[in-house]
FIDOVO-386892 format. One record per residue (C-alpha): residue in one letter; residue number from 1; y, x, z. Coordinates in steps of 0.25 Angstrom, whole numbers, plus 2048, in hexadecimal, padded with zeros to 3 digits. Example, Ala and Ser with C-alpha at 12.3 -4.5 7.8 and 13.67 -1.06 7.14 Angstrom:
<res:a&n:1&y:7EE&x:831&z:81F>
<res:s&n:2&y:7FC&x:837&z:81D>
END
This chain:
<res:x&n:1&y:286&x:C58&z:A3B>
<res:x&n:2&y:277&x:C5D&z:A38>
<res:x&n:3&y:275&x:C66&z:A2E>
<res:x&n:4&y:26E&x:C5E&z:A27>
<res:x&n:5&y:278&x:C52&z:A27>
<res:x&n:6&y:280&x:C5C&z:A22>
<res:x&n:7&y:277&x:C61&z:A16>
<res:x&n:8&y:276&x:C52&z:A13>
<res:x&n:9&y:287&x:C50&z:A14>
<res:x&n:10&y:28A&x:C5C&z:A0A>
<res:x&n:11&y:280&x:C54&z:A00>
<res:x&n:12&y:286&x:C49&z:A01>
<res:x&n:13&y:293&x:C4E&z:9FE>
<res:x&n:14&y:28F&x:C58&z:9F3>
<res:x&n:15&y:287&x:C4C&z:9EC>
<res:x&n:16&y:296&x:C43&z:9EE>
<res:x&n:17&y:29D&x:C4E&z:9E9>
<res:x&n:18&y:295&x:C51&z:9DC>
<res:x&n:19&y:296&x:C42&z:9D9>
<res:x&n:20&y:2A3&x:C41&z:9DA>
<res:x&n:21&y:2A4&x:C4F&z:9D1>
<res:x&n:22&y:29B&x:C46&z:9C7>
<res:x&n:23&y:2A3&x:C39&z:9C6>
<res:x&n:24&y:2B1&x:C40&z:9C6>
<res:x&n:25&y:2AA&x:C49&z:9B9>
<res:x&n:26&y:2A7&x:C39&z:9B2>
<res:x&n:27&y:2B2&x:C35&z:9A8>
<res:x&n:28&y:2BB&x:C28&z:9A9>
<res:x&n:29&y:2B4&x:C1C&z:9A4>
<res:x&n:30&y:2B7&x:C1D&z:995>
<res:x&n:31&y:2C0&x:C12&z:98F>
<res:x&n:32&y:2B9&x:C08&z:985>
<res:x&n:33&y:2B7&x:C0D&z:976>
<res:x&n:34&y:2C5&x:C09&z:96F>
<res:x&n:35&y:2CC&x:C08&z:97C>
<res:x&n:36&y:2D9&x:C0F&z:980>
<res:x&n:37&y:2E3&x:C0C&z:98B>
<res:x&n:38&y:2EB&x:C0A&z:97E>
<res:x&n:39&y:2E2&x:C05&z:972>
<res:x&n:40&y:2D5&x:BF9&z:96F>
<res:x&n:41&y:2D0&x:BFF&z:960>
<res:x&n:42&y:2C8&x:BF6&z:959>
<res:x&n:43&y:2C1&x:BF8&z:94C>
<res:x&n:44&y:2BD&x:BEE&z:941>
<res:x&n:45&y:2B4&x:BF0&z:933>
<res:x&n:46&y:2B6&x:BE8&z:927>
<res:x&n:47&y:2B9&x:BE5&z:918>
<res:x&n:48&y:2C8&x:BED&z:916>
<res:x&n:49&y:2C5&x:BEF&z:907>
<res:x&n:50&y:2BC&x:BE9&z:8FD>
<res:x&n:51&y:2B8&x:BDC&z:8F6>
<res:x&n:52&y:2B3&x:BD9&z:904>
<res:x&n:53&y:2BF&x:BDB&z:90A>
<res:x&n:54&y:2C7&x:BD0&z:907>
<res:x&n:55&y:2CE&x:BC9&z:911>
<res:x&n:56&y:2C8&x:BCF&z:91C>
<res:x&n:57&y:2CF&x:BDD&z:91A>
<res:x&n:58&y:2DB&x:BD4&z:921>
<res:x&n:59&y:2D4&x:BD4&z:92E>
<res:x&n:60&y:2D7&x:BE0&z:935>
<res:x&n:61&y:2E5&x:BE0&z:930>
<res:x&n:62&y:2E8&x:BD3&z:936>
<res:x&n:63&y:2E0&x:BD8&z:942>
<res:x&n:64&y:2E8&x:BE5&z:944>
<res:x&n:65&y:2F5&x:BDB&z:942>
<res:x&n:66&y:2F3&x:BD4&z:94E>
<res:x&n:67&y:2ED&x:BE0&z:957>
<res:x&n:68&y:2FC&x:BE7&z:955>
<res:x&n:69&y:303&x:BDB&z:958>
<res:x&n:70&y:2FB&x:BDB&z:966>
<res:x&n:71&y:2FC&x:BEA&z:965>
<res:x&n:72&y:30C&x:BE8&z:965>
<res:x&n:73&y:30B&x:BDF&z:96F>
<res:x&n:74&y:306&x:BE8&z:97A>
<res:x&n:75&y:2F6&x:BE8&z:976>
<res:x&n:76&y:2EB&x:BE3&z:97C>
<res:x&n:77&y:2EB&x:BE8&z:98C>
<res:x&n:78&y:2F5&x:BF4&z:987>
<res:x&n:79&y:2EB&x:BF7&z:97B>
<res:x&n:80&y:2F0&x:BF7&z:96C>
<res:x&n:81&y:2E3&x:BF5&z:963>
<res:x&n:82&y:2E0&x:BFC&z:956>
<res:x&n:83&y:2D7&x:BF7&z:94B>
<res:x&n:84&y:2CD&x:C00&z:945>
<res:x&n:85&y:2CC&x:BFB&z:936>
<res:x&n:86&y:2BE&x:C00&z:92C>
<res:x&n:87&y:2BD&x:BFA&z:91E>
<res:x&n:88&y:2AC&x:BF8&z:91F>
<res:x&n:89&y:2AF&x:BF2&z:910>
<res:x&n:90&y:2A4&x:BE5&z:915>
<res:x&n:91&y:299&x:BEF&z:916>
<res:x&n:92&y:290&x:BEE&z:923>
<res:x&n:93&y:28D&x:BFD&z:923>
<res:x&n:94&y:29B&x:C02&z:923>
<res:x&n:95&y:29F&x:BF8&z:92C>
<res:x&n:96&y:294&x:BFF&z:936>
<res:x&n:97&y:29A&x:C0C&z:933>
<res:x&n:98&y:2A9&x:C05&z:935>
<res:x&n:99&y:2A5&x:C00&z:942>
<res:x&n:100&y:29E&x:C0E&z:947>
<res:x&n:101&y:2AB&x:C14&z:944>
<res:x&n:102&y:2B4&x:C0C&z:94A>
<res:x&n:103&y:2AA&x:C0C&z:956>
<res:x&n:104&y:2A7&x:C1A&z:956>
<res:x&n:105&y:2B2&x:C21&z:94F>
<res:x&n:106&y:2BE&x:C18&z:952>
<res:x&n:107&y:2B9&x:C14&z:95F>
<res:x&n:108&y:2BD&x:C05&z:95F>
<res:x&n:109&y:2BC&x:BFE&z:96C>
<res:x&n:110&y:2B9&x:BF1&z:962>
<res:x&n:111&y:2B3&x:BEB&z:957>
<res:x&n:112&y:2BC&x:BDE&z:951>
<res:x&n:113&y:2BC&x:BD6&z:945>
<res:x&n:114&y:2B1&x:BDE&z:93D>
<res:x&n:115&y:2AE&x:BD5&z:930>
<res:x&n:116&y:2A1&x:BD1&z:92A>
<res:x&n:117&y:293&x:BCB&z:92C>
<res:x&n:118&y:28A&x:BD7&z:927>
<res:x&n:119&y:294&x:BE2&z:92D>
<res:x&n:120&y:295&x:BDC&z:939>
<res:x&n:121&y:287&x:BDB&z:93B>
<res:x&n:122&y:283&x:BE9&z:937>
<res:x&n:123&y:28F&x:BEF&z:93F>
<res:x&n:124&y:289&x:BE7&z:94B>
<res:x&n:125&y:27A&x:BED&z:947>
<res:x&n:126&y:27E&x:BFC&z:945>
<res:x&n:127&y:288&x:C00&z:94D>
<res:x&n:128&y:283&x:BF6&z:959>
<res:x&n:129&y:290&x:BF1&z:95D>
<res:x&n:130&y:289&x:BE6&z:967>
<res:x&n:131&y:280&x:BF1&z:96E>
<res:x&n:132&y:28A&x:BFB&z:96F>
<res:x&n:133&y:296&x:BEF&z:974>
<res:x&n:134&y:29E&x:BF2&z:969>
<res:x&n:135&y:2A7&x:BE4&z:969>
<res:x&n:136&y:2A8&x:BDE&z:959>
<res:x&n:137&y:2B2&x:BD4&z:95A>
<res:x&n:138&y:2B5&x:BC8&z:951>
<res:x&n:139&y:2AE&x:BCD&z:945>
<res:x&n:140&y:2B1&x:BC5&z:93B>
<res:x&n:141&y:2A4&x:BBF&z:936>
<res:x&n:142&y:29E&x:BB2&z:937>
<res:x&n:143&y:290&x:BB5&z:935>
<res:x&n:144&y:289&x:BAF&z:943>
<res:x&n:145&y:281&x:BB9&z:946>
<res:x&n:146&y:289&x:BBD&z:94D>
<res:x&n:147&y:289&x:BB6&z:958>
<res:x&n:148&y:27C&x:BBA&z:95D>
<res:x&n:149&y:27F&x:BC1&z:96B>
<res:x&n:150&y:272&x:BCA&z:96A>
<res:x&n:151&y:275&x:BD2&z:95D>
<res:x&n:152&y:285&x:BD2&z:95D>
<res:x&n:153&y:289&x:BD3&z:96C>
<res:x&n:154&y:297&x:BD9&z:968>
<res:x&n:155&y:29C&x:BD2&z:95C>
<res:x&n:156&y:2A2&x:BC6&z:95C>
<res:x&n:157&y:2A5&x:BBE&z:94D>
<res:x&n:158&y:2B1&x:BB7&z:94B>
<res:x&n:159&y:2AF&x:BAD&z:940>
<res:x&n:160&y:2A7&x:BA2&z:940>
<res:x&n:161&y:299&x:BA1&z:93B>
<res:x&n:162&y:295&x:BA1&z:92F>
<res:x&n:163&y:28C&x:B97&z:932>
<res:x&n:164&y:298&x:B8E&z:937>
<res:x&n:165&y:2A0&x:B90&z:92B>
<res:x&n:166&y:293&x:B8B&z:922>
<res:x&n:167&y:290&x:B80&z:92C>
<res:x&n:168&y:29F&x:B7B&z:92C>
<res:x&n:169&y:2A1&x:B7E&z:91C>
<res:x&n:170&y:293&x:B75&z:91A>
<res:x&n:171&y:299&x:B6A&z:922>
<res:x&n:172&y:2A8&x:B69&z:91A>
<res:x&n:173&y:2A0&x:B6C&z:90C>
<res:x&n:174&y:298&x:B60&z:90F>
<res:x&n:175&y:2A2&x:B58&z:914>
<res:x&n:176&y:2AB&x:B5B&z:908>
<res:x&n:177&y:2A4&x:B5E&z:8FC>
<res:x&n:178&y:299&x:B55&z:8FF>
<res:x&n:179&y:28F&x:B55&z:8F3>
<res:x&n:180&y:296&x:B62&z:8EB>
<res:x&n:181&y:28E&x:B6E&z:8E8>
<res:x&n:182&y:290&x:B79&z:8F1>
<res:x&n:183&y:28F&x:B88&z:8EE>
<res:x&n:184&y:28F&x:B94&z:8F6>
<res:x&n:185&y:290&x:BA2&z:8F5>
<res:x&n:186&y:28F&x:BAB&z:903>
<res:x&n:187&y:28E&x:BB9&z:906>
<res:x&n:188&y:27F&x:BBF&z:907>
<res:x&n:189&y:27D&x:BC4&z:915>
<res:x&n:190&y:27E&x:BBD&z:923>
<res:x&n:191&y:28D&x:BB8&z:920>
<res:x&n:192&y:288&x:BB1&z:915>
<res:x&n:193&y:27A&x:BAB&z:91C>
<res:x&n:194&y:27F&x:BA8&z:929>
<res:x&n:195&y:28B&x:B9E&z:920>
<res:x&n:196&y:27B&x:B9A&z:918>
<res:x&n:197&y:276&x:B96&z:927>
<res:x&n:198&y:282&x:B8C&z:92A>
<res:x&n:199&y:281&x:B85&z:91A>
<res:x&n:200&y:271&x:B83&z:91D>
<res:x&n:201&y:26A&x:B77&z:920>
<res:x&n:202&y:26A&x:B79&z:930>
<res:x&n:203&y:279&x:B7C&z:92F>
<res:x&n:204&y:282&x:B78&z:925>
<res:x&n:205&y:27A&x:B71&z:91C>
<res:x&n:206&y:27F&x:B75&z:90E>
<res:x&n:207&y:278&x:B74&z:901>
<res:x&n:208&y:27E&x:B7E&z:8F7>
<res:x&n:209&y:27D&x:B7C&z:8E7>
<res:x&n:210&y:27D&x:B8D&z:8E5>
<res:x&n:211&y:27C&x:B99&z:8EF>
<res:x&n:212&y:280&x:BA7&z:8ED>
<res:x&n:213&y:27F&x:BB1&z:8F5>
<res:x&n:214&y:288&x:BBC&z:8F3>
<res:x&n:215&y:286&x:BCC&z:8F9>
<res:x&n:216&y:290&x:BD1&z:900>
<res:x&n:217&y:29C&x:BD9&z:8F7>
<res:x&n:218&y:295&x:BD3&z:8EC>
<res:x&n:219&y:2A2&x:BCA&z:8E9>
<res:x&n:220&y:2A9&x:BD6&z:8E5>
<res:x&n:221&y:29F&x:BDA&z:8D9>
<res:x&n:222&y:2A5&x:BD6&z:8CB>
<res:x&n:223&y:29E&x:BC9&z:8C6>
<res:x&n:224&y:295&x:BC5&z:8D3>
<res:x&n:225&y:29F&x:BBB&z:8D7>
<res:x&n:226&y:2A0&x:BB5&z:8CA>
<res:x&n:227&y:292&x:BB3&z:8C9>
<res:x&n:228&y:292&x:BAC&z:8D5>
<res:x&n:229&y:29B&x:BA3&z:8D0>
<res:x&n:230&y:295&x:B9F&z:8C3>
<res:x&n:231&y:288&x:B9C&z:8CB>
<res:x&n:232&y:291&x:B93&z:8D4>
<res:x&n:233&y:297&x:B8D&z:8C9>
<res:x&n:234&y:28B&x:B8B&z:8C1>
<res:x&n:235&y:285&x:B84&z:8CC>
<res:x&n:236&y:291&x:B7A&z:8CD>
<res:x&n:237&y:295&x:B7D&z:8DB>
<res:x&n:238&y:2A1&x:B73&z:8E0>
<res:x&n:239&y:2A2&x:B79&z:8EC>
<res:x&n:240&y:2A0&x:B88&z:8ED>
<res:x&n:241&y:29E&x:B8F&z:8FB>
<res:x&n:242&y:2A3&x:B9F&z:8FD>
<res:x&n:243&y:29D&x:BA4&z:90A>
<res:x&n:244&y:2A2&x:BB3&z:907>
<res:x&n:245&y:2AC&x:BBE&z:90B>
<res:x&n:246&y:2BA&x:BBB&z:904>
<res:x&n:247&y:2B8&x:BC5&z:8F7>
<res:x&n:248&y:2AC&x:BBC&z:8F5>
<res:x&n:249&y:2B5&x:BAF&z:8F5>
<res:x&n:250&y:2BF&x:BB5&z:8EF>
<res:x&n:251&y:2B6&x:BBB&z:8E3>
<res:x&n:252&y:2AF&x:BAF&z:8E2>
<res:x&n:253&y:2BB&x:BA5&z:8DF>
<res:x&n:254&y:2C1&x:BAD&z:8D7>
<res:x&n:255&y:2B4&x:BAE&z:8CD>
<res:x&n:256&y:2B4&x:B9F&z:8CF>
<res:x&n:257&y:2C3&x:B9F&z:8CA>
<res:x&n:258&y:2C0&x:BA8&z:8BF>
<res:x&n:259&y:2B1&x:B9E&z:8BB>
<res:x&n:260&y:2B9&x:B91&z:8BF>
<res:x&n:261&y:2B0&x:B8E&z:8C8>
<res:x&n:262&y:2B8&x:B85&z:8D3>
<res:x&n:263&y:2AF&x:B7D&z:8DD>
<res:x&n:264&y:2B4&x:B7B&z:8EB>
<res:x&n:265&y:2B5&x:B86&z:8F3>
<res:x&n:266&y:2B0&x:B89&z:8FF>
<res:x&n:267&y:2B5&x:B96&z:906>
<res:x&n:268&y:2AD&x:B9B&z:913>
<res:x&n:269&y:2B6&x:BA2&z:91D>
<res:x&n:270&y:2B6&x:BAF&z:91D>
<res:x&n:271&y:2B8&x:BB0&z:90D>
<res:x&n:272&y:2C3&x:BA5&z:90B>
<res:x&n:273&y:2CF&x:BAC&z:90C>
<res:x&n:274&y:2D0&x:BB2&z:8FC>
<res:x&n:275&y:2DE&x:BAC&z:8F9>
<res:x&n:276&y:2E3&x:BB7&z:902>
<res:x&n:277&y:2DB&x:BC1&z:8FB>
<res:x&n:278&y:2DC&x:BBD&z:8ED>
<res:x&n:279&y:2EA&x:BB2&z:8ED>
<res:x&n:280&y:2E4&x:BB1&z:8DD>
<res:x&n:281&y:2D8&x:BA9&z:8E5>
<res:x&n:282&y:2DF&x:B9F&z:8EB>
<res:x&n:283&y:2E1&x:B95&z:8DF>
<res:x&n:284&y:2D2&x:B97&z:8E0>
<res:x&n:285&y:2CF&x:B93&z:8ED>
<res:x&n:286&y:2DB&x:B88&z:8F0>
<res:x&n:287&y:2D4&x:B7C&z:8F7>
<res:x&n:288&y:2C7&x:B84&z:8F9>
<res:x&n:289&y:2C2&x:B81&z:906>
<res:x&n:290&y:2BE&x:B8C&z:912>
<res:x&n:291&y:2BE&x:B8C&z:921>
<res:x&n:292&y:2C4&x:B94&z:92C>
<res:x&n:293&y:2C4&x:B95&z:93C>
<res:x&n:294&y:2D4&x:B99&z:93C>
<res:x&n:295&y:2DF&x:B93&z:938>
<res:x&n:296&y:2E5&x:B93&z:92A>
<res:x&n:297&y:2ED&x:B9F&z:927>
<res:x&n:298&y:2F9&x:B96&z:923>
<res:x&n:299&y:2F9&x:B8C&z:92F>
<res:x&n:300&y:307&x:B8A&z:931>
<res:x&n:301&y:304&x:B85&z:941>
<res:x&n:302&y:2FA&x:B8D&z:945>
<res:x&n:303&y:2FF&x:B97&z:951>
<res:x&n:304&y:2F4&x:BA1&z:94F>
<res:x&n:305&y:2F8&x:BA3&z:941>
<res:x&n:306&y:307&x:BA4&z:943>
<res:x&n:307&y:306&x:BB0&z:94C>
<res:x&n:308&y:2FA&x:BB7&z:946>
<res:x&n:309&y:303&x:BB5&z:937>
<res:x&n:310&y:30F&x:BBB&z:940>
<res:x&n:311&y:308&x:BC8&z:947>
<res:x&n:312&y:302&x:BCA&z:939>
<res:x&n:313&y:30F&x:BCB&z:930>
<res:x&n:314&y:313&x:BD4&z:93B>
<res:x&n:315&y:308&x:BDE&z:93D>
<res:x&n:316&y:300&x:BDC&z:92E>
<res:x&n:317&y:30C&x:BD9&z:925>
<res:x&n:318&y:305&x:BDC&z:919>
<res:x&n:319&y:2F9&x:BD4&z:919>
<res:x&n:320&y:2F7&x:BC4&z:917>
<res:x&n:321&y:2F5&x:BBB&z:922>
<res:x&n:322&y:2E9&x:BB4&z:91E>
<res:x&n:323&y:2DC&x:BAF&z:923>
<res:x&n:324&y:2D5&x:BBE&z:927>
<res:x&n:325&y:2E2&x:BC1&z:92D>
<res:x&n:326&y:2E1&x:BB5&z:936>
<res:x&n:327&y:2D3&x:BB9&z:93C>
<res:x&n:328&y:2D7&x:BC7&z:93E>
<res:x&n:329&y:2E3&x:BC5&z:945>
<res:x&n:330&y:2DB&x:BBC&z:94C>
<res:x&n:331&y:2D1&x:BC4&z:94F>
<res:x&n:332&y:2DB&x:BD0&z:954>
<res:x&n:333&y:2E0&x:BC5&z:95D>
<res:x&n:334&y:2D1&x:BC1&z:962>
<res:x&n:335&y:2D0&x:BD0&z:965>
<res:x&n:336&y:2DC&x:BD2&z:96C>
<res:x&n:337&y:2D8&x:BC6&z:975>
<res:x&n:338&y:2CA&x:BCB&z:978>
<res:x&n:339&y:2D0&x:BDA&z:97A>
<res:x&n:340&y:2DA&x:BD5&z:986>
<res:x&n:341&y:2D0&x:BCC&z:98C>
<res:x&n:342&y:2C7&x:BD9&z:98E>
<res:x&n:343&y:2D2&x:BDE&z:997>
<res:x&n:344&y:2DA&x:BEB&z:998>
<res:x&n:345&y:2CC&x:BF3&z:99D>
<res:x&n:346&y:2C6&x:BF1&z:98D>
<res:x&n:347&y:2B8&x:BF2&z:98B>
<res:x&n:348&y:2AE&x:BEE&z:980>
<res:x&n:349&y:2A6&x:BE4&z:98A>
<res:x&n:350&y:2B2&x:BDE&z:98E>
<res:x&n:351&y:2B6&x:BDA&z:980>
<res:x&n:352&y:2AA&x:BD4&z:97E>
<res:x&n:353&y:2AB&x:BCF&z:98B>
<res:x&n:354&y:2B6&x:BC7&z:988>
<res:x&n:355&y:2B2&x:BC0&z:97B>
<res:x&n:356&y:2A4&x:BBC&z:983>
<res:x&n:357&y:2AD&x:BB5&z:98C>
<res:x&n:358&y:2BB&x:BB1&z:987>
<res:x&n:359&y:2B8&x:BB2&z:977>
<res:x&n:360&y:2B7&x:BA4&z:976>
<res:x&n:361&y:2C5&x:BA3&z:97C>
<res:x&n:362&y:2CF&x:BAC&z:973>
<res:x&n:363&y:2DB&x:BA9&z:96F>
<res:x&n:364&y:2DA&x:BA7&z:95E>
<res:x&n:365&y:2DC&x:BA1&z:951>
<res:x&n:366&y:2D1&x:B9B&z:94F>
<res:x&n:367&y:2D1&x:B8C&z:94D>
<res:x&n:368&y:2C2&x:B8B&z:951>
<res:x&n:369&y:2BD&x:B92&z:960>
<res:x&n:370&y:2B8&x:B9F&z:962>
<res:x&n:371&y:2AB&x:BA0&z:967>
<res:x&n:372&y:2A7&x:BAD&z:96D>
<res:x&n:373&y:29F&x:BAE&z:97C>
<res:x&n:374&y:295&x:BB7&z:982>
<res:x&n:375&y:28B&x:BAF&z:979>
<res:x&n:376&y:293&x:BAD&z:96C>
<res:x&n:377&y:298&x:BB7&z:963>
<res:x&n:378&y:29F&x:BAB&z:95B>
<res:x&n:379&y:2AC&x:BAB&z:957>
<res:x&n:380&y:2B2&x:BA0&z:94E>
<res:x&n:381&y:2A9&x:B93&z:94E>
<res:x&n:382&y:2B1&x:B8B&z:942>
<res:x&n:383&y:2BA&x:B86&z:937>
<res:x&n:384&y:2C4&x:B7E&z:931>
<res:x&n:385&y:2C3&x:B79&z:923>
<res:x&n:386&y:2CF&x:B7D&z:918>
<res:x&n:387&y:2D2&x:B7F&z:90A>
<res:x&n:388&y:2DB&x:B8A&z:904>
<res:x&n:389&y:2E9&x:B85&z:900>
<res:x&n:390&y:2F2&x:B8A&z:8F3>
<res:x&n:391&y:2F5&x:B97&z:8FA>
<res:x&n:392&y:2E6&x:B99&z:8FD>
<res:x&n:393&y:2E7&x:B97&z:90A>
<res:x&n:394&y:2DD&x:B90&z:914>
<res:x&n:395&y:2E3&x:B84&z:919>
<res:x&n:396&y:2DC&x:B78&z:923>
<res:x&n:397&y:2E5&x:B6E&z:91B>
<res:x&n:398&y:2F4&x:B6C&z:91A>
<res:x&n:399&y:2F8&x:B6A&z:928>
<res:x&n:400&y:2F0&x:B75&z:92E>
<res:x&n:401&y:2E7&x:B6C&z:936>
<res:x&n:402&y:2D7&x:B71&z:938>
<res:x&n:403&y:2CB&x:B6B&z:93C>
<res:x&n:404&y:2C3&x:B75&z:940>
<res:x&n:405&y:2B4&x:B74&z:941>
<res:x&n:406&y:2AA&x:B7C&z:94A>
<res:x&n:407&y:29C&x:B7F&z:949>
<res:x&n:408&y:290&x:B89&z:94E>
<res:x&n:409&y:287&x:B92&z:946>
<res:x&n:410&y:27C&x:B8A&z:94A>
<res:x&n:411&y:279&x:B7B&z:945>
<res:x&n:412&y:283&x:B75&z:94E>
<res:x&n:413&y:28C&x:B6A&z:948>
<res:x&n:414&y:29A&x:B6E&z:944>
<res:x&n:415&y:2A5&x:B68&z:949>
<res:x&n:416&y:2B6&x:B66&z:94A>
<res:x&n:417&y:2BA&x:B70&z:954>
<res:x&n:418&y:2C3&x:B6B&z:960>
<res:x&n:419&y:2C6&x:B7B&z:964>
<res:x&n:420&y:2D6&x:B7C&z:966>
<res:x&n:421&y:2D8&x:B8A&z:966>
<res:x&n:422&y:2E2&x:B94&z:96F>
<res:x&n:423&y:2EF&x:B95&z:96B>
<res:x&n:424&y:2F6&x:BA0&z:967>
<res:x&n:425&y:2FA&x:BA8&z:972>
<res:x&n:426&y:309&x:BAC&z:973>
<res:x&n:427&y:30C&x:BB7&z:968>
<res:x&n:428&y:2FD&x:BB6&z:964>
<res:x&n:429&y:2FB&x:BC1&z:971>
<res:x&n:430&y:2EF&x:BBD&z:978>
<res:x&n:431&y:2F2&x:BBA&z:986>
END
């Protein structure tokens, strides 16, 4: 060999070699934020005390319920999940700092089940969940801006719209209190618009009598909800609308109790459940009309019910099986789903991954489908009519029966649903 060849070998050599010195010096590919060979944490904001918290301060109870039932029944892939809980008290700016803790601080691999329209939208704004592919699961809003792929890439929303839930509350009033005057009070914000959008003239069509529009909290100041009343009142609403958050329906009924003011309610869906909040409500409420996309609590055939009731008197002993414990064991049970689909590798794409492409399919609850894909960040698309029976409960009629309608957020018409849903699989285990 030349000298030269030889010059250019000992290169060759010396550059493989100091490559070989750089890699080994690289650390192992870092495990995904929140992931463990052992552990999935996931973190969620909301109401835990407060005026505003009513009802929905169940939710990560019940969640938690059904995440140690899987837990105890091996996990998901070998992982036991945890559930971060922060009280934001229904205020955006502390649930943006809630959510930069438990992103930063607590270092969850997920959001899930975050609630409210304005919070989630100011978390998804500041702390740039979508740019940073942060998942924020089954939030628990229906407001339908939030299905535009562009500005909420990670979220996906899990009750229907507020559009729908206006479009399809027009079409019953109409149909059932034809000629009546109608009232509504909503909450002032985009919860409260987007119901407006589905009630207009383009939508559902529905001319009120009165219309207050009431700040958010603002249910929980001394006297405000007895004005609102006395304006309803003196009005002579006969059929008076509460699009709001459950304090707001349940303050409300109870000035109307006190100014005997008793038109025909109608109670949005997100705010209906008050007999479980308040039992003194429920004389109040009894064969007032509201809407749901699960089953009634007290369906003595439905499989879904049985189950989630039985894993919650085991692992949530203390709280009520009601409505918002329903949804969040639901929603634990959507989560569990998505999280084993993903596979054993876990990773924040891949979640996403497999809502963009096996969403629509989950195993759930719901009597109406689930609509999520790589262009939809829908949920829930529907409801079922019912009124609250003597122990305040909502039921579909006395044999548990339902005729479920669909509907869009758009102008399209609204109609029965045909969707049969999954059944349960066996233990409620996803499969």
């Amino acid at each position: 060999m030349s000298s030269k060849a030889r010059r250019t070998l000992l290169i060759v050599q010396a550059v493989i070699a100091a490559g070989a010195l750089s890699l080994s010096a690289l650390p192992a590919q870092a495990a995904e934020v929140g992931v463990t060979s052992s552990a999935i944490k996931l973190g969620i904001t909301l109401p835990m005390k407060g005026s505003a918290s009513y009802g929905y301060n169940q939710l990560p109870g019940a969640m938690k319920a059904y995440f140690d039932y899987v837990n105890a029944n091996g996990g998901v892939n070998g992982r036991k999940i945890t559930l971060v809980v922060k009280d934001d008290g229904y205020l955006p700016k502390q649930a943006i700092q809630n959510t930069q803790d438990l992103i930063g601080k607590d270092k969850v691999f997920a959001m899930v089940g975050a609630l409210g329209t304005a919070n989630n939208q100011a978390v998804a704004d500041a702390v740039n969940l979508g740019r940073r592919g942060i998942p924020s699961l089954f939030i628990n809003t229906g407001f339908s801006g939030f299905n535009d792929r562009k500005a909420y890439p990670t979220s996906s929303t899990l009750l229907p719209s507020y559009v729908m839930e206006a479009k399809l509350m027009s079409k019953y009033i109409k149909e059932t209190y034809a000629d009546k005057k109608v009232c509504l009070l909503y909450q002032d914000d985009d919860f409260g618009d987007d119901a407006l959008v589905g009630f207009d003239k383009d939508h559902g069509n529905l001319t009120f009598t009165s219309k207050i529009a009431y700040p958010s909290l603002s249910q929980g100041v001394a006297g405000v909800p007895d004005a609102w009343v006395g304006k309803f009142k003196a009005a002579g609403c006969e059929v008076q609308i509460v699009f709001g958050v459950s304090s707001a329906t349940l303050y409300t009924v109870l000035a109307a109790a006190k100014a005997q003011y008793a038109p025909k309610w109608i109670l949005g869906s997100v705010g209906a459940d008050i007999a479980s909040i308040n039992p003194a409500t429920t004389p109040y409420i009894i064969g007032a009309t509201s809407m749901s996309f699960m089953p009634s609590v007290v369906d003595p055939k439905d499989e879904y019910v049985a189950k989630f009731k039985e894993i919650h008197a085991v692992y949530n002993a203390k709280a009520k099986f009601n409505s918002w414990a329903l949804i969040g064991m639901n929603s634990a049970f959507l989560t569990v789903q998505a999280l084993k689909a993903a596979g054993k590798n876990l990773t924040r794409a891949g979640l996403l991954a497999v809502l963009d492409s096996s969403g629509a399919k989950l195993q759930n609850a719901g009597l109406v489908p689930l609509n999520y894909s790589k262009t939809s960040n829908v949920g829930y698309n529907g409801y079922w009519f019912g009124k609250f029976n003597s122990t305040g409960d909502l039921v579909p009629n006395d044999t548990f029966t339902y005729t479920v309608y669909t509907t869009d957020s758009g102008t399209g018409a609204v109609e029965k649903s045909t969707y049969s849903r999954p059944d349960m699989p066996a233990k409620g285990l996803p499969n």
